[in-house]
Backbone and ligand atoms as CSV (ligand in chain L), in Angstrom:
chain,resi,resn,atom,element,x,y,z
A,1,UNK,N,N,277.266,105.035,2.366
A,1,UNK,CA,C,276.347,104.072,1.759
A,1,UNK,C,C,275.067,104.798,1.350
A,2,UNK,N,N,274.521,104.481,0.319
A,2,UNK,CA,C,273.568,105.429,-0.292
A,2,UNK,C,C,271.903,104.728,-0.262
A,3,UNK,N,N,271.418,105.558,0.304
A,3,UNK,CA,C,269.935,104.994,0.413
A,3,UNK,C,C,268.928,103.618,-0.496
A,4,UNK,N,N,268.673,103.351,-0.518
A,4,UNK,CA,C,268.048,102.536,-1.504
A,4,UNK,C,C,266.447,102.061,-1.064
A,5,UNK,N,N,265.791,101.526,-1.932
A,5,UNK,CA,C,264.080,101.758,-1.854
A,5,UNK,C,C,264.440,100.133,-0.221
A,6,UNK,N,N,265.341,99.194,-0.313
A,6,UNK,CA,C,265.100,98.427,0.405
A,6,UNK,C,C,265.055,98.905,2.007
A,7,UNK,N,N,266.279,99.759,2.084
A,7,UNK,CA,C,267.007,100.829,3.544
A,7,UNK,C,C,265.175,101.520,3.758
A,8,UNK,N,N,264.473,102.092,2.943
A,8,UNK,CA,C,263.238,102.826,3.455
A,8,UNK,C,C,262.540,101.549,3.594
A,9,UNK,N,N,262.252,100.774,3.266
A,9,UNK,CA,C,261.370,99.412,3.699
A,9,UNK,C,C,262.263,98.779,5.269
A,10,UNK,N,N,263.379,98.884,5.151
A,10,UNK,CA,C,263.797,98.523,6.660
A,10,UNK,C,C,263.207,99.698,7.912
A,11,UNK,N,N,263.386,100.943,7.458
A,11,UNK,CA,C,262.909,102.004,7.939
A,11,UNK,C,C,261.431,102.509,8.435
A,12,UNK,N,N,260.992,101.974,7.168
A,12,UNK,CA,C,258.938,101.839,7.496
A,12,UNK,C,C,258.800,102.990,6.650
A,13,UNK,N,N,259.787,103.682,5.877
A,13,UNK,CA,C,259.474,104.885,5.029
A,13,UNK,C,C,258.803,104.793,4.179
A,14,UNK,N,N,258.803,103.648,3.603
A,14,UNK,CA,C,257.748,103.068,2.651
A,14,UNK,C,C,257.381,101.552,2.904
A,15,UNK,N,N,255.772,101.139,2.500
A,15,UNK,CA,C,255.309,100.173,2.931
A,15,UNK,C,C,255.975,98.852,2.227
A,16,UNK,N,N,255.667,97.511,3.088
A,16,UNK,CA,C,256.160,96.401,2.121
A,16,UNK,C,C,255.292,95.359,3.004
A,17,UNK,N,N,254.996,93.980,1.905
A,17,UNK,CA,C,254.282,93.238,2.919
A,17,UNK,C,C,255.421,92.690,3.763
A,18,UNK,N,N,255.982,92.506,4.572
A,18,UNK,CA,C,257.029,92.112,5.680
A,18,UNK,C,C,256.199,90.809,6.441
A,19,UNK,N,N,257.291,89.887,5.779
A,19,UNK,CA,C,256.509,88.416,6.523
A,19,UNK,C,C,257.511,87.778,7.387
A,20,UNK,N,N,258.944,88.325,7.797
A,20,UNK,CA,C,259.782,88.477,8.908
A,20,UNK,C,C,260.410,89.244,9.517
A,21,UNK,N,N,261.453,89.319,11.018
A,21,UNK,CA,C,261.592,90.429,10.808
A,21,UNK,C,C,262.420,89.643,12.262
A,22,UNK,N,N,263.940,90.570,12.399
A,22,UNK,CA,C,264.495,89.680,13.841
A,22,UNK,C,C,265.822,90.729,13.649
A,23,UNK,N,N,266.674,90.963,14.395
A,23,UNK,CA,C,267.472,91.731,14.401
A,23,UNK,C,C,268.598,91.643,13.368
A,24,UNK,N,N,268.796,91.260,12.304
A,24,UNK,CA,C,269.650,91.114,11.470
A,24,UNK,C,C,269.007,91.210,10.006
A,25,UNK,N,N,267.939,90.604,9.974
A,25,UNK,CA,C,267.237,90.393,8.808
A,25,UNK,C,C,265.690,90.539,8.582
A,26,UNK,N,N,265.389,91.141,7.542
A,26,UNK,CA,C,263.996,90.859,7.115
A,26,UNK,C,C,263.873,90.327,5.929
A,27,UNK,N,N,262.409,90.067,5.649
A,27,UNK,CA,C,262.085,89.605,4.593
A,27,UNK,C,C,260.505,89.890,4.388
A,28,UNK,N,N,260.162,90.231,3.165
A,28,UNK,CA,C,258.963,90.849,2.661
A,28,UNK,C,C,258.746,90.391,1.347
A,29,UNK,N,N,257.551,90.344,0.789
A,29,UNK,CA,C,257.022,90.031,-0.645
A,29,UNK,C,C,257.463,90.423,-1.470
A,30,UNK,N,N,257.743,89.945,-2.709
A,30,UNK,CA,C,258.386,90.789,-3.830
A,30,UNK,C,C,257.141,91.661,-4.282
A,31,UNK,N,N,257.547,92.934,-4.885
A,31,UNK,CA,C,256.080,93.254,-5.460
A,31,UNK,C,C,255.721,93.146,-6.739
A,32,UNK,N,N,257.326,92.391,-7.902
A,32,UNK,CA,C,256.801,91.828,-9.105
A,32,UNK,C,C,256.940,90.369,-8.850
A,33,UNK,N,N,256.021,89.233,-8.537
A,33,UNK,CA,C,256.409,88.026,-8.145
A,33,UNK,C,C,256.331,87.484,-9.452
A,34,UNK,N,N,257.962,86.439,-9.320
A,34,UNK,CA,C,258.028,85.616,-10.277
A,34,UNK,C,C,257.502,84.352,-10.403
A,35,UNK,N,N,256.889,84.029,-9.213
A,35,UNK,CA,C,256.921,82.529,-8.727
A,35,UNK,C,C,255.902,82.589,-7.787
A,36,UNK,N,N,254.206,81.982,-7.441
A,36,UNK,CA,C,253.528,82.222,-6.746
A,36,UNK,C,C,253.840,82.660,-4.944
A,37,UNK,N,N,254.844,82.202,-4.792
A,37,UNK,CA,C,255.670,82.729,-3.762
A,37,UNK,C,C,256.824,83.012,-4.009
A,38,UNK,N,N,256.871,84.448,-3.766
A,38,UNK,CA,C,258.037,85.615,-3.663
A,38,UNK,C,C,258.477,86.651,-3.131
A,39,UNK,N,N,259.685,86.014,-2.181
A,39,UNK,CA,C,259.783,86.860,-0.943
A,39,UNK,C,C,261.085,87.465,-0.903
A,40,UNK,N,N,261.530,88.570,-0.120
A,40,UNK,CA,C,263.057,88.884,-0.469
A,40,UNK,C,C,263.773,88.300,1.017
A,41,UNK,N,N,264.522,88.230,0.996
A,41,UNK,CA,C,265.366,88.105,2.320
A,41,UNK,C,C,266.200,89.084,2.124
A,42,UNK,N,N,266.886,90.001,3.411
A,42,UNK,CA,C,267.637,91.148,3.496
A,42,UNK,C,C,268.573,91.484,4.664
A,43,UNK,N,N,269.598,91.695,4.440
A,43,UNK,CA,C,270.356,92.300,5.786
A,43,UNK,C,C,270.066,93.525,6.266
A,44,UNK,N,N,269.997,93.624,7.555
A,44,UNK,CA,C,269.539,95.125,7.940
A,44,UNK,C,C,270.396,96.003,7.626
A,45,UNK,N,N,271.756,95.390,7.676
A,45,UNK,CA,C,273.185,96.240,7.218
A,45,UNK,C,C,272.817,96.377,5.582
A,46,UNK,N,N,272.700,97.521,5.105
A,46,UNK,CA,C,272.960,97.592,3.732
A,46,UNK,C,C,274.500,97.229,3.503
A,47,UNK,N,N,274.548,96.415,2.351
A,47,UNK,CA,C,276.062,96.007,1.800
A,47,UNK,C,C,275.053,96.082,0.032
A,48,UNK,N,N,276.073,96.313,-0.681
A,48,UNK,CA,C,275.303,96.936,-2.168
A,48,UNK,C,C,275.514,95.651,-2.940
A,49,UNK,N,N,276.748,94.509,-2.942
A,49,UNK,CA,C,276.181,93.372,-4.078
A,49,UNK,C,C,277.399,92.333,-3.074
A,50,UNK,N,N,277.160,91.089,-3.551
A,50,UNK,CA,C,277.972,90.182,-2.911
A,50,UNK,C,C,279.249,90.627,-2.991
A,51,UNK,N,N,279.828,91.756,-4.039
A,51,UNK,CA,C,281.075,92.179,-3.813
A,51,UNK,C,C,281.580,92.990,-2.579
A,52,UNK,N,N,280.953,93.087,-1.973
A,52,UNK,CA,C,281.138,93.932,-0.794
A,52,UNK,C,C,280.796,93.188,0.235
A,53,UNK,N,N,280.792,92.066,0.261
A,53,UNK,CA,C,280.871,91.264,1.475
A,53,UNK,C,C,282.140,91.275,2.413
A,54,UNK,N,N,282.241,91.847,3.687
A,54,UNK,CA,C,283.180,91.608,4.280
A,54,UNK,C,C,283.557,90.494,5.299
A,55,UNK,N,N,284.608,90.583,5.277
A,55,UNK,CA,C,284.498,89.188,6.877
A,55,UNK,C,C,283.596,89.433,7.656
A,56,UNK,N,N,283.623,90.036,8.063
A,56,UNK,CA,C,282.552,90.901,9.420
A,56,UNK,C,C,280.679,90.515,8.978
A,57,UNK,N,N,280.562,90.710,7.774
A,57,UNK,CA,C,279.700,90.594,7.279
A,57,UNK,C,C,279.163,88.685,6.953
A,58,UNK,N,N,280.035,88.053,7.635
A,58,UNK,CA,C,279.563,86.593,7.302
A,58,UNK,C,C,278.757,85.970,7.438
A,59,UNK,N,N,278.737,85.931,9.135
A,59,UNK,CA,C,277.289,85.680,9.775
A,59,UNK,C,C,276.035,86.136,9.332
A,60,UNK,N,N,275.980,87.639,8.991
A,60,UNK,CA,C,274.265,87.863,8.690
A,60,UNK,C,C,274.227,87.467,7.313
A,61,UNK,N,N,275.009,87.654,6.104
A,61,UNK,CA,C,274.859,86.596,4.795
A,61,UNK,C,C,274.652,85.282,5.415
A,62,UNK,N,N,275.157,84.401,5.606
A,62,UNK,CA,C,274.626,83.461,6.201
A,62,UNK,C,C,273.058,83.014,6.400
A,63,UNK,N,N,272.990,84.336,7.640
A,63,UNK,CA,C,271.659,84.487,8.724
A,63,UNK,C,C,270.532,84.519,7.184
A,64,UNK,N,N,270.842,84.978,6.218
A,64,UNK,CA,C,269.519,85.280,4.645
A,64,UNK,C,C,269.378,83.875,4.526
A,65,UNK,N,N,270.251,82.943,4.313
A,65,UNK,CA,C,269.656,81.437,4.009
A,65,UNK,C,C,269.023,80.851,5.012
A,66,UNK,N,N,269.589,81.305,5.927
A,66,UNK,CA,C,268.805,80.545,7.444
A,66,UNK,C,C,267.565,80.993,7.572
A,67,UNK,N,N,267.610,81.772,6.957
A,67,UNK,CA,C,265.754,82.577,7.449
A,67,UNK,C,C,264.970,82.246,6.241
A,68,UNK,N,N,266.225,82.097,4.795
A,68,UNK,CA,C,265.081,81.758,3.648
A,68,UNK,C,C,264.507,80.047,4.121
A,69,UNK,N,N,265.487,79.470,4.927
A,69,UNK,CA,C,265.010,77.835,4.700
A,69,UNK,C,C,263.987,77.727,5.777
A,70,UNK,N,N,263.577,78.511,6.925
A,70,UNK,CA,C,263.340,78.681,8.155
A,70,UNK,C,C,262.073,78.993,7.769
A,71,UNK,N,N,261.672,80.148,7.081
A,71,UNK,CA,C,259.930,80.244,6.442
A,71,UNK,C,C,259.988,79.280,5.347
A,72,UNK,N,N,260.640,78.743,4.364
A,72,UNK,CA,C,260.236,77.627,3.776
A,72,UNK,C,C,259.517,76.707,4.783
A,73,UNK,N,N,259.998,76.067,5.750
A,73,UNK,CA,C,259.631,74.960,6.413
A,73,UNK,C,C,258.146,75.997,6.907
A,74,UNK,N,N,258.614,76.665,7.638
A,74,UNK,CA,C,257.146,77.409,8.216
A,74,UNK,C,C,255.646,77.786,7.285
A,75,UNK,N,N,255.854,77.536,6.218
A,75,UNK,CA,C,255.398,78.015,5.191
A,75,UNK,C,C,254.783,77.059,4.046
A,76,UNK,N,N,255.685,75.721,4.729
A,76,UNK,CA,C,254.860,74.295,4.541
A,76,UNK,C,C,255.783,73.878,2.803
A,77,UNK,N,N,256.764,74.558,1.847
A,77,UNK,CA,C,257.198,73.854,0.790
A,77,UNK,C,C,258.971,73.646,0.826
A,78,UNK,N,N,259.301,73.552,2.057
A,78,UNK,CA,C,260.598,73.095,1.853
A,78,UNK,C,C,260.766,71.637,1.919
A,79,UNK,N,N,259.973,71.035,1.811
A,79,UNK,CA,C,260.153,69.350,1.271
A,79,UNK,C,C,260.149,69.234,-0.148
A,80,UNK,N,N,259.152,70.175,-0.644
A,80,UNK,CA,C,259.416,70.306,-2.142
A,80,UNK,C,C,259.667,70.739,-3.255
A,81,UNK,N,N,260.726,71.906,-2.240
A,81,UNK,CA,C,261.746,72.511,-2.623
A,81,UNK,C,C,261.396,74.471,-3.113
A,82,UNK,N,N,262.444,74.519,-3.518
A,82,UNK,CA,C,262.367,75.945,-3.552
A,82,UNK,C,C,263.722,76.651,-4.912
A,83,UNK,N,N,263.839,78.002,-4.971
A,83,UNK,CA,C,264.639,78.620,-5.473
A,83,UNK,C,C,265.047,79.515,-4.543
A,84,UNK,N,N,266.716,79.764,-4.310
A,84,UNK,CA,C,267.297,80.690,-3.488
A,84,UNK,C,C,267.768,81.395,-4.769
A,85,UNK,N,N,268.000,82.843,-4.734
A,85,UNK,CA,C,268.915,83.735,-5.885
A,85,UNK,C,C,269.621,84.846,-5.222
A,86,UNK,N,N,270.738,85.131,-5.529
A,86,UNK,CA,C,271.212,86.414,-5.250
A,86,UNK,C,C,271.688,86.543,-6.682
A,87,UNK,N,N,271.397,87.858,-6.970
A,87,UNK,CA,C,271.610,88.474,-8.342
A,87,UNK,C,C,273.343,89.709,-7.692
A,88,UNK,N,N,274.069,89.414,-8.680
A,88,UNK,CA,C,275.407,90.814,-8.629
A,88,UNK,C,C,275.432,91.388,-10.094
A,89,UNK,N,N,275.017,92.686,-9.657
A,89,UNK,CA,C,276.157,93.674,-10.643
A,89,UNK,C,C,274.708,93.057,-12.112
A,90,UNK,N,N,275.330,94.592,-12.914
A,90,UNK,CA,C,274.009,94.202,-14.221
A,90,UNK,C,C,274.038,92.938,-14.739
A,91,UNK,N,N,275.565,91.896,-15.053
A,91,UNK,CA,C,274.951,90.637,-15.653
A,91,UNK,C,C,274.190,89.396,-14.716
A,92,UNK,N,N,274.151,89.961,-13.863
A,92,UNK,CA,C,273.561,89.410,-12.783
A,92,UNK,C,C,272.271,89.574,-12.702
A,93,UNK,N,N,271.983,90.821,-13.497
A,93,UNK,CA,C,270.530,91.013,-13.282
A,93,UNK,C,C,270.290,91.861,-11.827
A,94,UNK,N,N,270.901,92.403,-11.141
A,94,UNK,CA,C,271.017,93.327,-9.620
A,94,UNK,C,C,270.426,94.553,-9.997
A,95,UNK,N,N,269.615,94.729,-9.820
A,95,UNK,CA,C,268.404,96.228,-9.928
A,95,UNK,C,C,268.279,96.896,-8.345
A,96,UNK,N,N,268.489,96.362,-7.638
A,96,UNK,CA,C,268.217,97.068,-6.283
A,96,UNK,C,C,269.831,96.996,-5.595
A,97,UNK,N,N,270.715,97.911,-5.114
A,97,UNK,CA,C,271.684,97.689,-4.391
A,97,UNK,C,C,272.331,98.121,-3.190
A,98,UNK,N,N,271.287,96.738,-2.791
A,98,UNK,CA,C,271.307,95.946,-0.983
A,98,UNK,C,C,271.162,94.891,-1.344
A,99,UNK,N,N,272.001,93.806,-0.900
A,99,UNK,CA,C,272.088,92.570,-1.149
A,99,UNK,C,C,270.161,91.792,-0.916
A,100,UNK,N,N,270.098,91.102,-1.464
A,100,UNK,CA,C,268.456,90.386,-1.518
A,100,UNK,C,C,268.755,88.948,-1.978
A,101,UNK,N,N,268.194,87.707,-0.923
A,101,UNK,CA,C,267.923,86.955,-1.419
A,101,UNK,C,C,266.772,86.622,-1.668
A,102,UNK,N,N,266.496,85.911,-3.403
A,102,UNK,CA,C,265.135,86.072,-3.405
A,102,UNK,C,C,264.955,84.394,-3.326
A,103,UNK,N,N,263.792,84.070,-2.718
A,103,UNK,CA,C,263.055,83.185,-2.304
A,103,UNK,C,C,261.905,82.985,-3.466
A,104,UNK,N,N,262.038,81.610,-4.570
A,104,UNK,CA,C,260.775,81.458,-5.279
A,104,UNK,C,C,260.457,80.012,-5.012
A,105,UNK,N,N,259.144,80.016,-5.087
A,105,UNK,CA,C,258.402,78.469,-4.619
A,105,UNK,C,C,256.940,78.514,-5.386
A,106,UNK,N,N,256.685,77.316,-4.885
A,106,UNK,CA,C,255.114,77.115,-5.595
A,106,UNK,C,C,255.328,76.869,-7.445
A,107,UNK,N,N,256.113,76.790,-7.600
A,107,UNK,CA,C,256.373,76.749,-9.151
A,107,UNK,C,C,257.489,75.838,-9.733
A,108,UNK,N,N,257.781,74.566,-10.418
A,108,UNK,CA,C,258.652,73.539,-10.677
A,108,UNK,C,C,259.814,74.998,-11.877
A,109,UNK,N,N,261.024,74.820,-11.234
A,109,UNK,CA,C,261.901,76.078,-11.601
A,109,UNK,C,C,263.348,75.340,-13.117
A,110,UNK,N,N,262.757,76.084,-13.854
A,110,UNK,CA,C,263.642,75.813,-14.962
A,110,UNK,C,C,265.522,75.852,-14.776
A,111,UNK,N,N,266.263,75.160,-15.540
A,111,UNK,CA,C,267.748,74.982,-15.093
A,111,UNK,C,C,268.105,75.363,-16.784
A,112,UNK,N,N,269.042,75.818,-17.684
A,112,UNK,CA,C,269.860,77.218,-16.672
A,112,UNK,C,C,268.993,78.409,-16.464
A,113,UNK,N,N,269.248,79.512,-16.060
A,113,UNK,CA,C,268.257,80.150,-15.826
A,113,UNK,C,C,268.133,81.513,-17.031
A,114,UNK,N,N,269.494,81.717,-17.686
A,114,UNK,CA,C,268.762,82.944,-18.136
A,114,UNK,C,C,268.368,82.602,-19.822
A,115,UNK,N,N,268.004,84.041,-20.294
A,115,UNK,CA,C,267.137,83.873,-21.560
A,115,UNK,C,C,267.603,84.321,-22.649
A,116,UNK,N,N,266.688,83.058,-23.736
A,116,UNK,CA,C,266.992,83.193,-25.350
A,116,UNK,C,C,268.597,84.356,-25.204
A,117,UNK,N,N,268.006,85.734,-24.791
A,117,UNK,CA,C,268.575,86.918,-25.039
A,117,UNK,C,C,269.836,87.288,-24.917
A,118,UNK,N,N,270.234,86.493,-23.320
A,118,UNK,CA,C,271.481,86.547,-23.084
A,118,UNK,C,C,272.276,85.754,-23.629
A,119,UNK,N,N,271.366,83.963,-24.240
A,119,UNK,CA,C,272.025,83.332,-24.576
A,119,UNK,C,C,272.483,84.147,-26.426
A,120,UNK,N,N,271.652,84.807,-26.729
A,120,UNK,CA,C,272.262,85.306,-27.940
A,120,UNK,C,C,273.461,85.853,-27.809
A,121,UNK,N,N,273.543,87.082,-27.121
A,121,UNK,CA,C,274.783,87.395,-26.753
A,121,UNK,C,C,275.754,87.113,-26.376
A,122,UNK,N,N,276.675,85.501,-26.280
A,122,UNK,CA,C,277.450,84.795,-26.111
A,122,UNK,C,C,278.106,85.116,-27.243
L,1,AMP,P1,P,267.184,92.246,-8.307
L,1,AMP,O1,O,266.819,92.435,-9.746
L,1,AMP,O2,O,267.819,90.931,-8.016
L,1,AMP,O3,O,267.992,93.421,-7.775
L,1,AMP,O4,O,265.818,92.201,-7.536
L,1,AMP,C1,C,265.158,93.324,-7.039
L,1,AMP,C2,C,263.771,92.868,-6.679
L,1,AMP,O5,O,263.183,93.825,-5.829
L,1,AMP,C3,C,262.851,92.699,-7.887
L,1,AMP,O6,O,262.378,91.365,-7.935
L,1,AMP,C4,C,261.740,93.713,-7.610
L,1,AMP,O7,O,260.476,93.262,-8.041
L,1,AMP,C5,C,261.824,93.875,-6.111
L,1,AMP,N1,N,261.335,95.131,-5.602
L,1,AMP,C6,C,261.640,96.377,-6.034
L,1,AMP,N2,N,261.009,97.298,-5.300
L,1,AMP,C7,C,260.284,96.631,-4.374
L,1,AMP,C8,C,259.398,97.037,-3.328
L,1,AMP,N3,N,259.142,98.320,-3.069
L,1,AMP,N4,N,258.827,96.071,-2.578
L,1,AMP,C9,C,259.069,94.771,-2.824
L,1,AMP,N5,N,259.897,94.334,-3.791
L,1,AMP,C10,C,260.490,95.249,-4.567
């Protein structure tokens, strides 16, 4: 499994704001935020895109929503809602590969989600 900028943020090799942290998972600020709140959720196990999810691997996928809904509430906007994302693979939009769920809030979130651009390319 090959290093990635998230594996050195689990590590402390490089800094991140880290606003959880418990034996399976963290989660830290995005540092391009899309959404006045933007946080990643992460498995400590690097796994590189939802394609590589194994059985074994269920529980701590899982454990990313439980912790994204878990600081929602703590955090005071899971009554009025939120965005969960996992991005796979380039049409997915996946730039980092270690699975990330990203957490956006504070912002009323547009449906479908992607743009003009992609829709050209249909
Ligand atoms: P994705 O495009 O779904 O793979 O998302 C990767 C996310 O990681 C993007 O939203 C980036 O802004 C974010 N990101 C990349 N490097 C860092 C970093 N060092 N600290 C925090 N977030 C990062």
């Amino acid at each position: 499994m090959s290093e990635t900028i998230f594996t050195k943020i689990i590590s402390r090799e490089i800094p991140a704001d880290i606003i959880y942290e418990d034996d399976m998972a963290l989660a830290f600020k995005d540092i391009n935020p899309q959404a006045p709140v933007h946080f990643l959720v992460i498995p400590k196990k690097p796994i590189a895109t939802i394609n590589d999810i194994s059985e074994d691997d269920r529980l701590v996928v899982g454990h990313l929503s439980f912790v994204a809904a878990k600081l929602a509430t703590e955090m005071g906007f899971a009554e009025e809602g939120y965005r969960t994302v996992m991005n796979c693979n380039e049409f997915g939009g996946q730039t980092v590969y270690h699975i990330h769920l990203h957490v956006l809030a504070k912002k009323l979130m547009g449906w479908p989600p992607y743009t003009n651009k992609a829709k050209a390319l249909e």
